[in-house]
C-alpha positions in Angstrom: 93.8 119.1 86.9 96.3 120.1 84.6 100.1 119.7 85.8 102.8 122.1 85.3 106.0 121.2 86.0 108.5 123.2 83.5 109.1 126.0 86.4 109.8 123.3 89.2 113.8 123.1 88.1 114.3 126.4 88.5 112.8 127.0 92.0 114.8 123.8 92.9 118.0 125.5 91.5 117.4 128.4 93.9 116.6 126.8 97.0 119.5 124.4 96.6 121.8 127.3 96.3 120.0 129.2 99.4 120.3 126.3 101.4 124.2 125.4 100.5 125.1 129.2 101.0 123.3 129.4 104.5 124.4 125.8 105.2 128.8 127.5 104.3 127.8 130.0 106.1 126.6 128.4 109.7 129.3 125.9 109.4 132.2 129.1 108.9 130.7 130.9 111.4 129.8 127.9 113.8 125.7 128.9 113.8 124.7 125.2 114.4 127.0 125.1 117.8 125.6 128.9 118.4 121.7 127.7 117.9 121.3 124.0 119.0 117.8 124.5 116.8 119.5 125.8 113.3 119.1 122.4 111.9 115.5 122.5 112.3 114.9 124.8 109.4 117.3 123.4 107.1 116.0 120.3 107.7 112.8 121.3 106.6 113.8 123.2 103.8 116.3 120.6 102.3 112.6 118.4 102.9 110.4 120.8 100.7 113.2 121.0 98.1 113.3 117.1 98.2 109.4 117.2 98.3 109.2 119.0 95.0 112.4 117.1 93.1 110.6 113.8 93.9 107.5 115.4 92.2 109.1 116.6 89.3 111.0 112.8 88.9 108.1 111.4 88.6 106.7 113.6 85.8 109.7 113.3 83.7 111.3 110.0 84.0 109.7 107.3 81.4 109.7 105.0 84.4 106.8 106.6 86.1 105.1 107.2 83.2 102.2 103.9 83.8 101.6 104.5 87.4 101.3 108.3 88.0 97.5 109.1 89.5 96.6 111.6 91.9 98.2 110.4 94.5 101.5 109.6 93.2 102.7 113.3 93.5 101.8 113.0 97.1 104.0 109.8 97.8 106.7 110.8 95.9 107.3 113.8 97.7 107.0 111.8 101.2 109.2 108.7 100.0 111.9 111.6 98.8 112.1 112.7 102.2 111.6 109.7 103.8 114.8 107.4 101.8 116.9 110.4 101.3 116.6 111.8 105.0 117.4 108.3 106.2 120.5 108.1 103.9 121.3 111.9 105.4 121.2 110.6 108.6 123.1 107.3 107.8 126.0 109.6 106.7 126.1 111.7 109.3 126.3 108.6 111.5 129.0 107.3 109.6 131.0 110.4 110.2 130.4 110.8 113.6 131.7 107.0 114.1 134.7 107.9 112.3 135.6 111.2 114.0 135.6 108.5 117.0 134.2 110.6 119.7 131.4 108.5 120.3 127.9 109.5 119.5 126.6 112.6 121.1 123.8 112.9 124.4 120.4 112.4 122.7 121.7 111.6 119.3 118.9 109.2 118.8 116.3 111.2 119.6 117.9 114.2 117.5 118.2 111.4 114.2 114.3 111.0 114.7 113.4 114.5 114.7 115.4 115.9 111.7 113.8 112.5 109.7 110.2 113.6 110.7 110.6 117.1 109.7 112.6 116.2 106.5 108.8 114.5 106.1 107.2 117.3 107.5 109.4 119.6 104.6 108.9 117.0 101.8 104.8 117.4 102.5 104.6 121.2 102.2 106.9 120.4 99.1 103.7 118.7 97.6 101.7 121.8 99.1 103.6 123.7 97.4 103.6 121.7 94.0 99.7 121.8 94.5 99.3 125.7 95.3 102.0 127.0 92.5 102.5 124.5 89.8 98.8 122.7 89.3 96.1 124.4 86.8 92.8 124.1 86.6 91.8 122.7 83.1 90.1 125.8 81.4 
């Protein structure tokens, strides 16, 4: 297969700016304390965009250059929303420790669940990759 990764920037540049408009826009309008579940979706979306930016990382940084194989796509897109979901939640928990109102009912469980669907994003970020950016050899 044949990998194409000039066009990944530019769908990157537009779902970060989807996701940071709709992101202003719930916190203005207080959408996450309206719909307890609005952080699913952007969970999963911030996942698929850091899905595809750990793809296209790995196809242009020197670094990578000796190890990429067929699977290497695959983890980079998972360890992307693995470390950088786990970093997300680390800040949020900082915040909430320094607002001082202690942590909120179920915050545990909650941390788990937007880490596993930053996962679940950063997957059908590869799919994605896979579907739109691969070509067969012709």
């Amino acid at each position: 297969m044949r990998m194409s990764t000039e066009r990944i920037p530019a769908v990157l540049f537009f779902l970060i700016w989807g996701i940071t408009l709709f992101h202003l826009a719930a916190e203005q309008y207080y959408w996450y304390w309206q719909y307890r579940w609005l952080d699913i979706p952007m969970h999963f979306l911030g996942g698929v965009w850091l899905g595809l930016a750990g793809i296209w990382v790995i196809y242009h940084i020197e670094w990578f250059k000796n190890i990429r194989d067929r699977t290497t796509p695959l983890l980079a897109a998972l360890l992307a929303g693995l470390v950088i979901g786990i970093l997300w939640e680390g800040y949020e928990f900082v915040v909430w420790q320094l607002a001082g109102n202690g942590l909120p009912i179920g915050y545990w469980e909650d941390t788990a669940k937007d880490i596993v669907i930053d996962i679940i994003g950063a997957y059908c970020g590869y799919l994605l990759y896979r579907c739109c950016f691969t070509a067969s050899r012709t």
